[in-house]
N, C-alpha and C positions, 0 to 999 in steps of 0.2 A: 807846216800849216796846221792848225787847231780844227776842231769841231764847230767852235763859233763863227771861224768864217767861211769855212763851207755851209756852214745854213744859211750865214747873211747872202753866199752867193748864186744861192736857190733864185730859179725863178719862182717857184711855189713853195713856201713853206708850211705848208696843209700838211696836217696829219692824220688820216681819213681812220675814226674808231670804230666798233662798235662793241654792243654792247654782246655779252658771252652767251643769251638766250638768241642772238638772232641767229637764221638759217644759214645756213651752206649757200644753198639758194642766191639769199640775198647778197651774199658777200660776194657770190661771184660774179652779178649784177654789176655792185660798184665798181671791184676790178677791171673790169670790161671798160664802164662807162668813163673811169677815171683814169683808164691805162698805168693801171698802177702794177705790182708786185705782191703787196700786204698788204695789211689790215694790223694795227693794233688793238686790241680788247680791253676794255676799261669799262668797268661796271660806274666810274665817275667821271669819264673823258678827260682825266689827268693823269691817274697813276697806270699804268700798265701791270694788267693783269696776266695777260696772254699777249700773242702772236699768230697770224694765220698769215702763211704765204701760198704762193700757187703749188709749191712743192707738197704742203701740208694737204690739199685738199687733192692731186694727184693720188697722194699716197692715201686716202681715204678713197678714194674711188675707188683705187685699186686695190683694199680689202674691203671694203661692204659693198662695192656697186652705186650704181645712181639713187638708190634710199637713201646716202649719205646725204643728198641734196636737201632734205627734210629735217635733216639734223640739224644739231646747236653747233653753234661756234664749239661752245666748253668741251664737246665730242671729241673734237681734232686739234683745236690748238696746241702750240708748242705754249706750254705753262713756266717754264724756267726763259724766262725771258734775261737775256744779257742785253745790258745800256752802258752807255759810256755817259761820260760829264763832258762839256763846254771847252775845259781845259785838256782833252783826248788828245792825241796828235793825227795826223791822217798815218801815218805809218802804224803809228797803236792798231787802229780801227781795220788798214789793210792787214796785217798781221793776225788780227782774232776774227776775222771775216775768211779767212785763206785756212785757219787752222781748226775751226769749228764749224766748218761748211757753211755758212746763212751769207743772205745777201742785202740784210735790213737791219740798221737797231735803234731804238727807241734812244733818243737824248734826254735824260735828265739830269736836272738841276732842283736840290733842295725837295727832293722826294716828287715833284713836278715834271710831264714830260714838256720838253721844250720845241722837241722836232724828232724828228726821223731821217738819215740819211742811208743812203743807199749805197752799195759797192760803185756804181755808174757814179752819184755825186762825189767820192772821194778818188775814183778813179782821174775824172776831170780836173779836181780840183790838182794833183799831185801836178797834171799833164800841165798845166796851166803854171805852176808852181817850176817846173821845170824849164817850159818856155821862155819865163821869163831870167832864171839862172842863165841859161843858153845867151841868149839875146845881148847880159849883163859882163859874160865873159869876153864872146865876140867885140864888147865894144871897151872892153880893159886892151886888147890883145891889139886892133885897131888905132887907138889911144884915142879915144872920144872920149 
């Protein structure tokens, strides 16, 4: 299964940004409110500049204290941001998600970001992927 269709099989394909001056604070506002994991950073709401996860801002807590809440995004973001393209496979994306710890990455296409999927959205999509291999042998073996 690719990256394109695990976006198309998003119920939400929102990519929630901001910008690299806003607070700690804020960001961990939206995550709350959006029930989300991230946050991508994007000083033009396209390209990806940074990455702020819940891991990010833990481990900010836990070397400056709650002052970090006052701080900037650009303070703690992870800067080296890894994306995959449209054409990704889900095994790709499980594979460099499993091997470089993270559990989010930015989708671009043509210097653009197009989405974000998440360890969970590729996890289901695999699960679903499977399901229906399962389903497809059962009914060879059957002879439907």
């Amino acid at each position: 299964m690719k990256v394109a269709q695990i976006l198309k099989s998003k119920a939400d394909d929102t990519v929630f940004t901001v910008k690299p001056d806003a607070t700690i604070s804020e960001v961990t506002r939206i995550l709350a409110e959006k029930r989300i994991g991230t946050v991508v950073v994007s000083q033009d709401g396209k390209t990806p500049d940074g990455i702020l996860s819940e891991r990010d801002i833990v481990t900010a807590l836990s070397q400056t204290g709650s002052g970090c809440l006052i701080g900037t995004v650009d303070d703690f973001m992870t800067t080296r941001v890894v994306t995959c393209s449209l054409d990704a496979t889900a095994d790709q994306i499980l594979s460099m998600m499993t091997e470089r710890r993270f559990r989010h990455i930015p989708v671009v296409e043509n210097g653009e970001m197009v989405g974000l999927i998440s360890v969970g959205d590729v996890v289901k999509a695999r699960l679903s992927e499977l399901s229906m291999e399962k389903d497809a042998l059962e009914g060879m073996i059957m002879g439907f």
